[in-house]
KOLGU-4560 file (N, C-alpha, C; in nm, 3 decimals, padded with zeros to 5 digits):
<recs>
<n_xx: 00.082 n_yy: -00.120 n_zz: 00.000 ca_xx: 00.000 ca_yy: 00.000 ca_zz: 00.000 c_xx: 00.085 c_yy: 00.125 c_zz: 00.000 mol: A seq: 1 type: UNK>
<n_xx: 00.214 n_yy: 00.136 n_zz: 00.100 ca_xx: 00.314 ca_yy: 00.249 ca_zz: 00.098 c_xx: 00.423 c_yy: 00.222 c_zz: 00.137 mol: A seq: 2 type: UNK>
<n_xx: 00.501 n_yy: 00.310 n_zz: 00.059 ca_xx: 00.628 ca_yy: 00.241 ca_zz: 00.093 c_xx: 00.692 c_yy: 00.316 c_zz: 00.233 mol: A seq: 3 type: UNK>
<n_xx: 00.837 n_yy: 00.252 n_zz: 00.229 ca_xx: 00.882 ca_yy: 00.277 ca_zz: 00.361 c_xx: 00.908 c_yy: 00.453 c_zz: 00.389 mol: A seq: 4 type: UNK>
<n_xx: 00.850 n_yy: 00.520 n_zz: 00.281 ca_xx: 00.896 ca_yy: 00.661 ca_zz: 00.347 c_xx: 00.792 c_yy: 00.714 c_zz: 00.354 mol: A seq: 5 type: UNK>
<n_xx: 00.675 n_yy: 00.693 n_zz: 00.397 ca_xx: 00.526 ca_yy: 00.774 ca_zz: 00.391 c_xx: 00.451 c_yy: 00.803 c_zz: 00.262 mol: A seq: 6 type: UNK>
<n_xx: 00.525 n_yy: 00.762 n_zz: 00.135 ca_xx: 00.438 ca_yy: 00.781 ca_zz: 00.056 c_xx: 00.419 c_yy: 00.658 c_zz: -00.023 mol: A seq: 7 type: UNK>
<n_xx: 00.279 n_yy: 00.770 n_zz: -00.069 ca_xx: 00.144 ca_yy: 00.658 ca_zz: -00.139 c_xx: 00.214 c_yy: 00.602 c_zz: -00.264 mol: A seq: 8 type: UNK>
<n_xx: 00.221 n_yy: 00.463 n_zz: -00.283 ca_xx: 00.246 ca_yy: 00.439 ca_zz: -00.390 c_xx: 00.154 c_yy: 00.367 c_zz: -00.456 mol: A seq: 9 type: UNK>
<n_xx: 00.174 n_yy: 00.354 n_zz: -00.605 ca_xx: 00.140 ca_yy: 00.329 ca_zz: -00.745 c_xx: 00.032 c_yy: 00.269 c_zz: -00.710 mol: A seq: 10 type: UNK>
<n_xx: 00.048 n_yy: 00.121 n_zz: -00.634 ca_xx: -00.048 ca_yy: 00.062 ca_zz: -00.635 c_xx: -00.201 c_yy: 00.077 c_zz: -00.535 mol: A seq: 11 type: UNK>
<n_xx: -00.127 n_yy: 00.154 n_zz: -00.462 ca_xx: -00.280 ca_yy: 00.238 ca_zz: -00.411 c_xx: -00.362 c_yy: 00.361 c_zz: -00.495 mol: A seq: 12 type: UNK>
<n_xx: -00.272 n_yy: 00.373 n_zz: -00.499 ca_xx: -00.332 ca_yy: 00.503 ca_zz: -00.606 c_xx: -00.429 c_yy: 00.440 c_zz: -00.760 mol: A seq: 13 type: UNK>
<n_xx: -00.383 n_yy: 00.329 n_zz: -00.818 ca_xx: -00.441 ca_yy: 00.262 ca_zz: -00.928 c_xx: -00.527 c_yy: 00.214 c_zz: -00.851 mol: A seq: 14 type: UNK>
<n_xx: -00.559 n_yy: 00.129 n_zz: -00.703 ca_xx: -00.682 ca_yy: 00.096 ca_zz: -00.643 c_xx: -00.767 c_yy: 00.195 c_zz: -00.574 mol: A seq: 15 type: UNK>
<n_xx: -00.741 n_yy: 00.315 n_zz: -00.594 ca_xx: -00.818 ca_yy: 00.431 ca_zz: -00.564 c_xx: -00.918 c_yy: 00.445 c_zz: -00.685 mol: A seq: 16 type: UNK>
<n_xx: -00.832 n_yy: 00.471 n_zz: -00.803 ca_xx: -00.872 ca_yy: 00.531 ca_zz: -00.893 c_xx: -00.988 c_yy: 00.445 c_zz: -00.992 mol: A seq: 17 type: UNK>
<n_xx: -00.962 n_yy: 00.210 n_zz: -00.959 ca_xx: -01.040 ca_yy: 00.170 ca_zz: -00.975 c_xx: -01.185 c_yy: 00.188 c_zz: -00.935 mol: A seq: 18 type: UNK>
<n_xx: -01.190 n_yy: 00.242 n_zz: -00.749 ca_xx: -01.282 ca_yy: 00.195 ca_zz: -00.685 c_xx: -01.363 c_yy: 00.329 c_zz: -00.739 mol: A seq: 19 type: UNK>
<n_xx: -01.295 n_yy: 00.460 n_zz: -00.730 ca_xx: -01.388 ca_yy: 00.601 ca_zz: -00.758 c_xx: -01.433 c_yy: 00.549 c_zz: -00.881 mol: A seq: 20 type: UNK>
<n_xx: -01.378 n_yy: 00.468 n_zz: -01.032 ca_xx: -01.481 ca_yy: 00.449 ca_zz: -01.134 c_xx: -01.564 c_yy: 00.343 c_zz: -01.107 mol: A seq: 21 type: UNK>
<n_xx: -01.573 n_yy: 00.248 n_zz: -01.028 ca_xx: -01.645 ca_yy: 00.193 ca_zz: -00.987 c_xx: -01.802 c_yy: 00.191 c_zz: -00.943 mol: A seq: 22 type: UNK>
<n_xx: -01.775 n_yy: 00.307 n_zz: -00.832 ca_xx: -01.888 ca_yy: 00.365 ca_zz: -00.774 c_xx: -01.912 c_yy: 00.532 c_zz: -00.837 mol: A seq: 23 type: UNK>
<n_xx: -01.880 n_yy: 00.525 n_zz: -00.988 ca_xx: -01.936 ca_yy: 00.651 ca_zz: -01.049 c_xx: -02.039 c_yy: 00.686 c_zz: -01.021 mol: A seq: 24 type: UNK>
<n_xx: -02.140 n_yy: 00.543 n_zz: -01.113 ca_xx: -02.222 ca_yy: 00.621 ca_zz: -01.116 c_xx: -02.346 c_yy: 00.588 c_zz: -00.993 mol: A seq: 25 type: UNK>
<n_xx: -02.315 n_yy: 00.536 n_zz: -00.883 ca_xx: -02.393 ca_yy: 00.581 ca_zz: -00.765 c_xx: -02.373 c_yy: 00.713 c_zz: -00.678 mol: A seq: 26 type: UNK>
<n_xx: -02.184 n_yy: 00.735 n_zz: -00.713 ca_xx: -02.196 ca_yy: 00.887 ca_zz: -00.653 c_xx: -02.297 c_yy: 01.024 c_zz: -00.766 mol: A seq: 27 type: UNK>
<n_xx: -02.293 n_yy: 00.956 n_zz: -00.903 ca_xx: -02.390 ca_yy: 01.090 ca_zz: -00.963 c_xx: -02.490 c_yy: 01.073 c_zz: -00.910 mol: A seq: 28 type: UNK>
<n_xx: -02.606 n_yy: 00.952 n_zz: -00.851 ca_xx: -02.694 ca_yy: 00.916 ca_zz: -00.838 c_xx: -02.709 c_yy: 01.004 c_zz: -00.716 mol: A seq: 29 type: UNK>
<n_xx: -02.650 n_yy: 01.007 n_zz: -00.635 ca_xx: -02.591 ca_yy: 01.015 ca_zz: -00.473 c_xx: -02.600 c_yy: 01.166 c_zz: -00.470 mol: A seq: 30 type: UNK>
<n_xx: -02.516 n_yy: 01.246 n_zz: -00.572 ca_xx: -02.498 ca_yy: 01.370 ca_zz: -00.594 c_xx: -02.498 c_yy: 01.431 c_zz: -00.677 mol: A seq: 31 type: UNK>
<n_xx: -02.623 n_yy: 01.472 n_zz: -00.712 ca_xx: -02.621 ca_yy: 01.544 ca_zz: -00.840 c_xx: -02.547 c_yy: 01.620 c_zz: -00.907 mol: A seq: 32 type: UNK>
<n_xx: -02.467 n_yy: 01.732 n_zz: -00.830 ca_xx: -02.372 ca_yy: 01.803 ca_zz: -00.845 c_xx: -02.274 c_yy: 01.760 c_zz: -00.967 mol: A seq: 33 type: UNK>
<n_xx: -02.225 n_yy: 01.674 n_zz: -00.935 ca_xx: -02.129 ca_yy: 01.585 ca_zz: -00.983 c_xx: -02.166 c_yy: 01.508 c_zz: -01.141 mol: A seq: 34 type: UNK>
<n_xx: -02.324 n_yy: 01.499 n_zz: -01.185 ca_xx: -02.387 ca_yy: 01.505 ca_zz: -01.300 c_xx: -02.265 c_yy: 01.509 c_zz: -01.415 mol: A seq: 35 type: UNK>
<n_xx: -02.230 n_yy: 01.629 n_zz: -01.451 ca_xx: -02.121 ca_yy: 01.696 ca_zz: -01.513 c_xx: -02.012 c_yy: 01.643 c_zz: -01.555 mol: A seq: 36 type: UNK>
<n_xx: -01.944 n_yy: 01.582 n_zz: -01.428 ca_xx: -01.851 ca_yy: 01.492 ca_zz: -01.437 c_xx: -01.859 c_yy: 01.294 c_zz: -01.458 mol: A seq: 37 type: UNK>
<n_xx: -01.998 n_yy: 01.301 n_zz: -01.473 ca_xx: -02.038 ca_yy: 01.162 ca_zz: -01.483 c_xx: -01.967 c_yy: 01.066 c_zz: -01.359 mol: A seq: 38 type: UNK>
<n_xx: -02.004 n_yy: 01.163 n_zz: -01.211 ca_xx: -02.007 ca_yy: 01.111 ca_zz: -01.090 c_xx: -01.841 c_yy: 01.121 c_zz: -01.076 mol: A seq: 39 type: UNK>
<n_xx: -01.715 n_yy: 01.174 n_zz: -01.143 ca_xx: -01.624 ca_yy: 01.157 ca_zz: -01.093 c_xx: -01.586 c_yy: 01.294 c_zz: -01.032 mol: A seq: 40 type: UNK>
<n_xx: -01.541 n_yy: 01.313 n_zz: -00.898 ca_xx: -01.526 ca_yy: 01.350 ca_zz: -00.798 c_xx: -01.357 c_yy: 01.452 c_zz: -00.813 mol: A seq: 41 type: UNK>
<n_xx: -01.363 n_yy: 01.547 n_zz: -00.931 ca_xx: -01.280 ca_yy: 01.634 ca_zz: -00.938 c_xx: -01.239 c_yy: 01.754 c_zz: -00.882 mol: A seq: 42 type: UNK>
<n_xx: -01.076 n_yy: 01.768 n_zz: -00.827 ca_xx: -01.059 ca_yy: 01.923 ca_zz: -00.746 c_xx: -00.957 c_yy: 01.969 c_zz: -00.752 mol: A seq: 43 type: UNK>
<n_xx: -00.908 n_yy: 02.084 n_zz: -00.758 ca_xx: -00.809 ca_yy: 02.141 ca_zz: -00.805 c_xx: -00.643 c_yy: 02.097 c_zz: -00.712 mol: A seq: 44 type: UNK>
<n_xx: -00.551 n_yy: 02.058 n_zz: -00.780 ca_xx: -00.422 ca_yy: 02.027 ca_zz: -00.674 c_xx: -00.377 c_yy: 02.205 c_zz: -00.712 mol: A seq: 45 type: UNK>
<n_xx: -00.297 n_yy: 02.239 n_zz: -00.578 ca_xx: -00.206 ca_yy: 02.372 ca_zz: -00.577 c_xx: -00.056 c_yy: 02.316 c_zz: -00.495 mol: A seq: 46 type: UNK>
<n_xx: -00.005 n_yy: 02.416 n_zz: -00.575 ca_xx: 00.117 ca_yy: 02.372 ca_zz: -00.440 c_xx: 00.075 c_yy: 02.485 c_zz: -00.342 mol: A seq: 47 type: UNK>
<n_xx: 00.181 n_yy: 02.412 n_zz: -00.237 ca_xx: 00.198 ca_yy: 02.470 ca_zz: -00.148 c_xx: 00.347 c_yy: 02.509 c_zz: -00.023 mol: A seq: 48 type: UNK>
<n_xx: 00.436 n_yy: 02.577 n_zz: -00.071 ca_xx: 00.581 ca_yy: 02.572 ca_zz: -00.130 c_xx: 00.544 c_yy: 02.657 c_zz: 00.056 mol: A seq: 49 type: UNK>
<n_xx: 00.467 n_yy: 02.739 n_zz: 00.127 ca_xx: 00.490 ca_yy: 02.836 ca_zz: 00.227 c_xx: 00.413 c_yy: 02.735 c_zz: 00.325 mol: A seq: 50 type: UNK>
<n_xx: 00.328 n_yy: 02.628 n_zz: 00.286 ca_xx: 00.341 ca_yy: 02.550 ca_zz: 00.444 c_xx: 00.444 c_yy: 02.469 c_zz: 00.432 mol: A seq: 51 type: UNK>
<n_xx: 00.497 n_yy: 02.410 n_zz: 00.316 ca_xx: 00.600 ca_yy: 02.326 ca_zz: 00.294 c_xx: 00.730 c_yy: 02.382 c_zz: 00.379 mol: A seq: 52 type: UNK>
<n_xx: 00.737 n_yy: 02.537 n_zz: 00.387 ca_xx: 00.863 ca_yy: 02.619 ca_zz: 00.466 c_xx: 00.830 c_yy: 02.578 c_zz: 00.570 mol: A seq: 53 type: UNK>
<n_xx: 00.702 n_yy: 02.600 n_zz: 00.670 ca_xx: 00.686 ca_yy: 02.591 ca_zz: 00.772 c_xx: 00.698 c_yy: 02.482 c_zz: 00.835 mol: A seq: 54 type: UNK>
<n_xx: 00.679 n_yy: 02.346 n_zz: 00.776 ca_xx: 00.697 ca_yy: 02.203 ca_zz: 00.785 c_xx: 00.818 c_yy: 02.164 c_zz: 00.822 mol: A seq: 55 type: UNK>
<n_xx: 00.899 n_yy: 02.168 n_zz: 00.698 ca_xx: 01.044 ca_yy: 02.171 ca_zz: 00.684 c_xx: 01.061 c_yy: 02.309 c_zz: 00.890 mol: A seq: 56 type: UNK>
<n_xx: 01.083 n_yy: 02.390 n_zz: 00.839 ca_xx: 01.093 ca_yy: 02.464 ca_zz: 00.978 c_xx: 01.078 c_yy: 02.357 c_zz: 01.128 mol: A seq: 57 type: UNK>
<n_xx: 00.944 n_yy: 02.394 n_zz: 01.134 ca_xx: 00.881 ca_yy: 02.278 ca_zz: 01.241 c_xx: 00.991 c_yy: 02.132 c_zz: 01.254 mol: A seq: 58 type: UNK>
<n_xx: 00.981 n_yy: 02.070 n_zz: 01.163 ca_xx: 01.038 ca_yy: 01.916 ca_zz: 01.208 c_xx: 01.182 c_yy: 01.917 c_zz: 01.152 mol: A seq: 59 type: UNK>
<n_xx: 01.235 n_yy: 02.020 n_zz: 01.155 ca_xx: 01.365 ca_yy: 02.048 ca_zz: 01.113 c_xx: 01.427 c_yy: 01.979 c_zz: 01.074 mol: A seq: 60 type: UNK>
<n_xx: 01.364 n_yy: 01.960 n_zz: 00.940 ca_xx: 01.413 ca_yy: 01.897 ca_zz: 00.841 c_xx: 01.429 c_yy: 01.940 c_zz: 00.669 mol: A seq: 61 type: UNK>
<n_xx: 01.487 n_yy: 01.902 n_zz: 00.586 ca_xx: 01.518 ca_yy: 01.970 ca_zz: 00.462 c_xx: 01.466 c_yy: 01.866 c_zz: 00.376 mol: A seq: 62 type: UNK>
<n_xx: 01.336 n_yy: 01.874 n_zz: 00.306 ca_xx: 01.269 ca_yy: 01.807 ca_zz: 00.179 c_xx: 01.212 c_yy: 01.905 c_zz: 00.079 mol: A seq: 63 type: UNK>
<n_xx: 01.369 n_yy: 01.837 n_zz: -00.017 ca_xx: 01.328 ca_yy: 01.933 ca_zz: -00.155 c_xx: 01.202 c_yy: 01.932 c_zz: -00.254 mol: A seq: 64 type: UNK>
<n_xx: 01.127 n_yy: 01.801 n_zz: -00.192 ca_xx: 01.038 ca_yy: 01.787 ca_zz: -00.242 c_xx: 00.902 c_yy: 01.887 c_zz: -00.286 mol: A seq: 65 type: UNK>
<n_xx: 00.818 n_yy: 01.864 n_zz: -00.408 ca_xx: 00.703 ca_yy: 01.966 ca_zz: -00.429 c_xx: 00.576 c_yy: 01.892 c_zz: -00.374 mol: A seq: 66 type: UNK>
<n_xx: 00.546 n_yy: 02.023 n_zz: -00.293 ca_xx: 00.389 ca_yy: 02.000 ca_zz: -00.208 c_xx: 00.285 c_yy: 02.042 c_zz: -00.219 mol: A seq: 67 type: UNK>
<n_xx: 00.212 n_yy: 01.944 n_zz: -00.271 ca_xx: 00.081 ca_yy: 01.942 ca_zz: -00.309 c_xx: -00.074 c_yy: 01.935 c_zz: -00.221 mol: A seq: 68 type: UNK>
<n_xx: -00.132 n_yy: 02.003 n_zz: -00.237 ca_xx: -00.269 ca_yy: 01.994 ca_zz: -00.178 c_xx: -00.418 c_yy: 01.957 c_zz: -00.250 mol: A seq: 69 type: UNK>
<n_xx: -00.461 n_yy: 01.917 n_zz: -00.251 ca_xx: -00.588 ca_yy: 01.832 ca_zz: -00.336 c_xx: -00.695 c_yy: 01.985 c_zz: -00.253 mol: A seq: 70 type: UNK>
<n_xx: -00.731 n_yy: 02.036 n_zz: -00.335 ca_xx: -00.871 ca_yy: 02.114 ca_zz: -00.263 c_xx: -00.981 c_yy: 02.094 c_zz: -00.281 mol: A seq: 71 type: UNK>
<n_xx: -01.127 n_yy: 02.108 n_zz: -00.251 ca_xx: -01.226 ca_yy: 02.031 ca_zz: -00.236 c_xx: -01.339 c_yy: 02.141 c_zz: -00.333 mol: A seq: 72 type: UNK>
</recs>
């Protein structure tokens, strides 16, 4: 499901992405809203490079990594 450094890997992410087409179309059913997207459940990613400072800060640590946020 993840590997040894906290992140999500491949194969969760491909069993995510099965189960959301899966249950499409009971979430359109579920939520109309979502009609549009033929029940799939889309939202904008941003980075986020100034909590990423504060993180890094906090647990004083250095990850060059880019940080992403899924918004709703």
């Amino acid at each position: 499901m993840s590997n040894t450094n906290n992140e999500i890997g491949r194969e969760a992410i491909d069993n995510a992405v099965e189960r959301l087409l899966r249950f499409a179309r009971f979430i359109e059913n579920a939520f109309p809203e979502t009609t549009s997207s033929k029940g799939i459940i889309e939202s904008k990613i941003v980075k986020i490079a100034e909590i990423k400072s504060l993180l890094n800060s906090y647990y004083q640590v250095t990850d060059e990594r880019e940080t992403l946020i899924k918004m709703r």
